[in-house]
N, C-alpha and C positions, 0 to 999 in steps of 0.2 A: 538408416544410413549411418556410419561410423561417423567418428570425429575427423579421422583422420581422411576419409574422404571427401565429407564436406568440405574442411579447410583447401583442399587439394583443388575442387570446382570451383571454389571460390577467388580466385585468384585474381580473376577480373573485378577492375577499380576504378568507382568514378570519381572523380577529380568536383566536379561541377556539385551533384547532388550529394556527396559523402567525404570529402574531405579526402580521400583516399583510402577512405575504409574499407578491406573487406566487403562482398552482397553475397549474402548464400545465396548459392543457384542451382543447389540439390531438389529432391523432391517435394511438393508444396502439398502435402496431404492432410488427414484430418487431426494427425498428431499432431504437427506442426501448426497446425492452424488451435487447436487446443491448447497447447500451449504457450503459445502467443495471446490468446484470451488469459490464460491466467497471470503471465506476466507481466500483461498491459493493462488489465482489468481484476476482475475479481471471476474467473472462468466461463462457460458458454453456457448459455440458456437451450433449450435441446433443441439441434436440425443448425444451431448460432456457429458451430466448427463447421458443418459441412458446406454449408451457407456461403463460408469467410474463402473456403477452397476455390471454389469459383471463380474469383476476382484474381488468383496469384498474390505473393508475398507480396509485391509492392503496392498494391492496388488495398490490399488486406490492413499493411501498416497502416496509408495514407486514411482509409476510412476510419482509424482510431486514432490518430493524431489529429484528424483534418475533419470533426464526426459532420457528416450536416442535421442531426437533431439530439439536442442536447435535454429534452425534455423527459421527465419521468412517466414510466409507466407501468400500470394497476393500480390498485387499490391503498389508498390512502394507510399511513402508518395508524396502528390502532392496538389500547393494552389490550388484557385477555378479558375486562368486563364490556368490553366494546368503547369504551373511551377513545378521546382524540389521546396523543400525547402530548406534553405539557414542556418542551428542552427545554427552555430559559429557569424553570419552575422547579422541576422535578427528579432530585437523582436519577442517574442513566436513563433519563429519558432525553437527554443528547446524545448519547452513543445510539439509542433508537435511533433520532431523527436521521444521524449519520449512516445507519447500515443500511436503513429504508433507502436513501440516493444510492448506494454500492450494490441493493438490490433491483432496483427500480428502474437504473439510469440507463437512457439509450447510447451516451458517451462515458464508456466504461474505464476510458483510458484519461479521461478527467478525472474522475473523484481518484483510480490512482498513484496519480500524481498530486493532487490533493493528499495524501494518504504519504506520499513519499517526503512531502516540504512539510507536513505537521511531526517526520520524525525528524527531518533535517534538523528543523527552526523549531525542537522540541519544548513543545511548552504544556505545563502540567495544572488543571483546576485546580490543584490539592493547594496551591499558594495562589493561584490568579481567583481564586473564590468568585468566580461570577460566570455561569454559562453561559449568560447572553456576549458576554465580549469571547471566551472561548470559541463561541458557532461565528461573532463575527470575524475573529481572525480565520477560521477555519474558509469564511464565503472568500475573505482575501487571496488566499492563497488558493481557491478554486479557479477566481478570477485570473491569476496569473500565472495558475499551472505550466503554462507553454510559452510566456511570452520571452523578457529578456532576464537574465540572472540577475543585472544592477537593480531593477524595477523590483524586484521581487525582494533582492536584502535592504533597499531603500524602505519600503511596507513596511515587514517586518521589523525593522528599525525601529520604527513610530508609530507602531499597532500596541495598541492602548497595553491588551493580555500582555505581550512580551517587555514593556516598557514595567510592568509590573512583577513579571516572574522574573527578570533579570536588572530588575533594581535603577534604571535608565530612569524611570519617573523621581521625583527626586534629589537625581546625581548634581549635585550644584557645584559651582568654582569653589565655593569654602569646603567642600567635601566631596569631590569626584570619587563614582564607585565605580570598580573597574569589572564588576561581575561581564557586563553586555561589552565591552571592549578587548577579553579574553576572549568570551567566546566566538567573539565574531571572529578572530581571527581564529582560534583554535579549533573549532567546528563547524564555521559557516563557510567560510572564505578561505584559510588556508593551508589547516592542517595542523595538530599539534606539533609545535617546537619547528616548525617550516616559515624561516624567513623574519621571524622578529624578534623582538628583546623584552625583557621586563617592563625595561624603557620605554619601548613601544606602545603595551600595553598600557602604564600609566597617561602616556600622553594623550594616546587614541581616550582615554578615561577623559580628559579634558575637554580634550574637541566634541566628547559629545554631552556635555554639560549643559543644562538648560530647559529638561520636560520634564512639566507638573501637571497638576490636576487640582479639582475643587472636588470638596464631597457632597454630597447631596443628602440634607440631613434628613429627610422624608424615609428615606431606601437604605442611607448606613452604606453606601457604594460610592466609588469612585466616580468621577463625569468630568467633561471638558478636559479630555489632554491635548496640554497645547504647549507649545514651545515659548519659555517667557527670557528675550533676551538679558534681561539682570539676572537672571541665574547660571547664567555660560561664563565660560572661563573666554578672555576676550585674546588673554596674552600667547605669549609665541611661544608655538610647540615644537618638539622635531620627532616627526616620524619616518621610520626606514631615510633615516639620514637627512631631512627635508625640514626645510624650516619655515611656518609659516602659522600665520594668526587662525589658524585652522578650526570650521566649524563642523558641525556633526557630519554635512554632506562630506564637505574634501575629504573628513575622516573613509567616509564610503569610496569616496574618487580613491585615495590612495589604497585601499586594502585592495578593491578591484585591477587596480591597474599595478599590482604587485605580481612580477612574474612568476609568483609560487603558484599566486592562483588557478589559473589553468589546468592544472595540473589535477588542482585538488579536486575543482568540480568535476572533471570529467572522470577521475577517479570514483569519486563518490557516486556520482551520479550513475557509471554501472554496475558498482554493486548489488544496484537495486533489482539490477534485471541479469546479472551472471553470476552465478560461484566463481568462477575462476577468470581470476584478471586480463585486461589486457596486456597484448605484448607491449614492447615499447614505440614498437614501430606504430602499433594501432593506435596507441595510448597519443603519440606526438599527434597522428593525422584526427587524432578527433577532438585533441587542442587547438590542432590549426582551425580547423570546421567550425569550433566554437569562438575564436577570437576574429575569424573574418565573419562570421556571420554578425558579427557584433554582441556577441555573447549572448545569444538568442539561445532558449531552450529547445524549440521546437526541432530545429534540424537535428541538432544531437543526438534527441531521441528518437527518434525515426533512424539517421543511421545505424545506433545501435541498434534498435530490434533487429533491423534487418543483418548485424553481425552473423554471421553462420554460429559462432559460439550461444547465440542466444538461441539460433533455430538447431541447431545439432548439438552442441554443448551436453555438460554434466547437469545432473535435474538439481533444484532448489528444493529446499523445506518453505510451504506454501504457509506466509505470514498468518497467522492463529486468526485475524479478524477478515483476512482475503480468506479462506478456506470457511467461515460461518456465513460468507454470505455468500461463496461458490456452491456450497449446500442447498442456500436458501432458491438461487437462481436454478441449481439444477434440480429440482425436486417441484418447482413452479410456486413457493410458498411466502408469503410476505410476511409482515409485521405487524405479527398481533399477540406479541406476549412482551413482557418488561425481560424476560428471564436472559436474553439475550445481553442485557450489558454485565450481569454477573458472571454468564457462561465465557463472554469475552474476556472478565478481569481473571478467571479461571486457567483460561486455555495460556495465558500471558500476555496478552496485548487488548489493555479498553484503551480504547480511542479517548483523545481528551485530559488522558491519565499518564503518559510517558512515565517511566522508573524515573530520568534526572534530566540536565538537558544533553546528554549525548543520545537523548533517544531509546530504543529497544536495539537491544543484541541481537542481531540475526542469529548466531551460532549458540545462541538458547532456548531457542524454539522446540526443540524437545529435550525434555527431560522427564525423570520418574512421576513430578507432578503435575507436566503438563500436557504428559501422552496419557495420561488418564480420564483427565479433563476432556481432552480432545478425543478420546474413546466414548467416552458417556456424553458426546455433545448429540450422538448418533439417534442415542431415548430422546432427548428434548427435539430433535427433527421429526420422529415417527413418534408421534405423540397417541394418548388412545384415539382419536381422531381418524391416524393415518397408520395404526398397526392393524392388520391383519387378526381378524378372530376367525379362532379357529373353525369352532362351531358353523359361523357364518359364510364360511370358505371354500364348501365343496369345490367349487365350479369354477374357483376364478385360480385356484390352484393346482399346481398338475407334479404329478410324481416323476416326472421328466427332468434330468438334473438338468439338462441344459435350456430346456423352459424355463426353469427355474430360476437359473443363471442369467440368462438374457430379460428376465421379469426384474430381477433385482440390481441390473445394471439400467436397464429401461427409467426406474424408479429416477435415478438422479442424473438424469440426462443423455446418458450411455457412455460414458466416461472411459476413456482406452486403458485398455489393462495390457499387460504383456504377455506372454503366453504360459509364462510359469503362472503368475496371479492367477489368470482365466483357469487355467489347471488345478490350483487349490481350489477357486470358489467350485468351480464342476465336482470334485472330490468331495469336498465335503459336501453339496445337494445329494450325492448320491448317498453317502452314509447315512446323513440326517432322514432326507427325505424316502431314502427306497429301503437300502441296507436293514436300516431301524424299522420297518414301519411292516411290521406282519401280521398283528390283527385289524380287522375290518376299520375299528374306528381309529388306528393308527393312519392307516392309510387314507383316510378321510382330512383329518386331523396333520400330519405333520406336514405336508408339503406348505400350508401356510403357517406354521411355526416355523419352516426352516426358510420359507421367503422373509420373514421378518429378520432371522438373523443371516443372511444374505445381506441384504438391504445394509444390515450393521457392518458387516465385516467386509464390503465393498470400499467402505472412507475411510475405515482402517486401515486397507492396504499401503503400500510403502508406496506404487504406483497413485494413489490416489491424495496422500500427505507428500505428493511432491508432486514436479513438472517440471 
């Protein structure tokens, strides 16, 4: 279905459940249901698209916003000598423990969104040196994924990791830092250069004066962060024009109840799930949606998926660490190698790791060193394990380019291609596998050499590094 028809069916608006958003009411097929897995999740586990078809769009969102079993499933995370893994312990063996939930999870639109507030509220081990508070802010923001935005920048406020990477721990009346008080407003809440002052910034520094810690001489780690009133600034601040003995909360009361805000979440917020903005018109009704609902996450998100832009719309570049474990789910294979959090820091995005705190650049998700990366992630998927020997292969291989084709889409779930793509990979099975293959042991021989590189040049396609 074009864009422009979609838009066009779309015209009917609910007031009640969507703020006046836009509902696609185009076709609800297995595209569409694929790509709503990938942009709500981390994509479908195989028969998981056609499955979702069944239920219609709204019924399809509701079961990923609304999951009813949130528990993992298969086999435990494991390195490649059969070990457990070790995250609090062990470099990237928390970006394991992470991709194992992205793989595993029956509410796929949870870790997500987990995945979406650890780029928001970016925070990086490289300074917060301790995994175990890393995976705990990570459980935080799992926890709150859906619930209200205030709840959520409240957390994050006084989560131990972030009171550390942005200097909050510390910040006292003789020496207010104002790292966590810019950002809050210039990345969390408002928006760079929207709505405040320098001034602002220093004050908001004040008001939130006051969280320390004790160290634990045993470990050489931080412990006990807690809020100790002699170290807050007590005296009168003015923020956005307001004067008042202001403490770290009002500091939250006022940045929220700043009418830039609105604005900015809902901004931000679909990003994540459209290339291309809303209108204004969409943009005002899904600030409305978000300010009566009480600034709740859950509705918003659900309206948007169901935007026609998200279900007809331009395709995305599929996040580097969503697309290793869309492999991992389509291919039915779990975690049992370390090699996974270097292949992530490779492709551009380890979890845990953010470049700064504005997060990962969507519009650098490829480039010359990381369509590479993400080209060779194809060998570490199909390992000798799971390549094709040739030798071994008579029988399970066929000189049929379009068996051939349909074997090596089969592989990683059957994944929609377009009809040019389908046409290349057909093309080239026939060169490889028939064209090429004229003596006896060719013919024996290449059809599973050419399903292995099949298999490869499937995740390679442009259709497949997007959606």
């Amino acid at each position: 279905m074009s864009l422009t028809r979609a838009r066009g069916s779309a015209r009917r608006r609910s007031s009640s459940a969507h703020g006046f958003l836009p509902v696609y009411s185009g076709a609800f097929r297995a595209e569409q249901a694929e790509r709503l897995l990938w942009r709500a999740g981390f994509g479908p586990k195989p028969g998981q698209a056609a499955a979702l078809v069944k239920h219609g769009l709204r019924a399809a969102v509701l079961s990923l916003t609304r999951p009813s079993q949130h528990f993992l499933a298969g086999p435990a995370p494991r390195l490649q000598n059969g070990e457990a893994i070790a995250p609090y312990d062990v470099w990237g063996n928390d970006v394991l423990w992470w991709l194992d939930r992205m793989v595993r999870t029956r509410a796929p639109l949870i870790e997500r969104m987990t995945l979406i507030w650890h780029d928001w509220f970016a925070t990086s081990n490289e300074l917060v040196n301790s995994q175990r508070l890393m995976i705990e802010q990570n459980q935080t923001q799992r926890t709150l994924c859906l619930a209200s935005f205030p709840r959520m920048l409240t957390a994050m406020t006084v989560d131990p990791a972030m009171l550390l990477w942005l200097s909050g721990a510390g910040s006292t009346k003789e020496a207010p830092n104002e790292n966590y008080a810019r950002e809050m407003q210039e990345l969390f809440a408002l928006g760079a250069g929207n709505g405040y002052t320098e001034l602002d910034v220093r004050e908001h520094a004040r008001a939130l004066t006051g969280w320390t810690y004790t160290w634990n001489q045993a470990t050489g780690q931080q412990q006990d962060f807690h809020f100790d009133p002699k170290l807050h600034d007590n005296g009168v601040k003015v923020i956005y024009g307001r004067r008042g003995r202001f403490g770290w909360r009002d500091s939250l009361r006022l940045v929220l109840d700043h009418p830039d805000h609105p604005r900015h979440f809902v901004t931000r917020l679909w990003s994540y799930f459209c290339p291309e903005p809303l209108s204004a018109r969409d943009r005002r009704a899904a600030e409305a949606l978000y300010v009566s609902s009480g600034k709740q996450i859950r509705p918003v998100v659900e309206a948007m998926l169901m935007h026609p832009l998200v279900q007809a719309g331009p395709r995305m570049v599929k996040p580097p660490i969503v697309q290793i474990a869309g492999m991992l789910r389509g291919m039915g294979r779990y975690i049992d190698t370390d090699a996974w959090a270097w292949e992530s820091n490779l492709t551009g995005q380890m979890p845990f790791y953010p470049p700064n705190v504005g997060g990962w650049e969507a519009g650098r998700w490829l480039n010359t060193g990381t369509w590479l990366a993400r080209f060779n992630l194809a060998a570490q998927m199909i390992d000798e394990k799971r390549a094709l020997k040739p030798n071994a292969a008579k029988r399970i291989a066929s000189l049929d380019p379009h068996t051939l084709t349909k074997q090596a889409l089969a592989f990683w779930g059957e994944p929609t291609m377009s009809r040019a793509t389908h046409g290349a990979l057909l093309s080239y099975a026939k060169s490889a596998a028939v064209d090429a293959a004229t003596a006896t042991w060719e013919r024996e021989q290449f059809p599973a050499l050419t399903l292995n590189a099949l298999r490869a040049l499937v995740v390679a396609t442009p259709d497949y590094q997007t959606c």
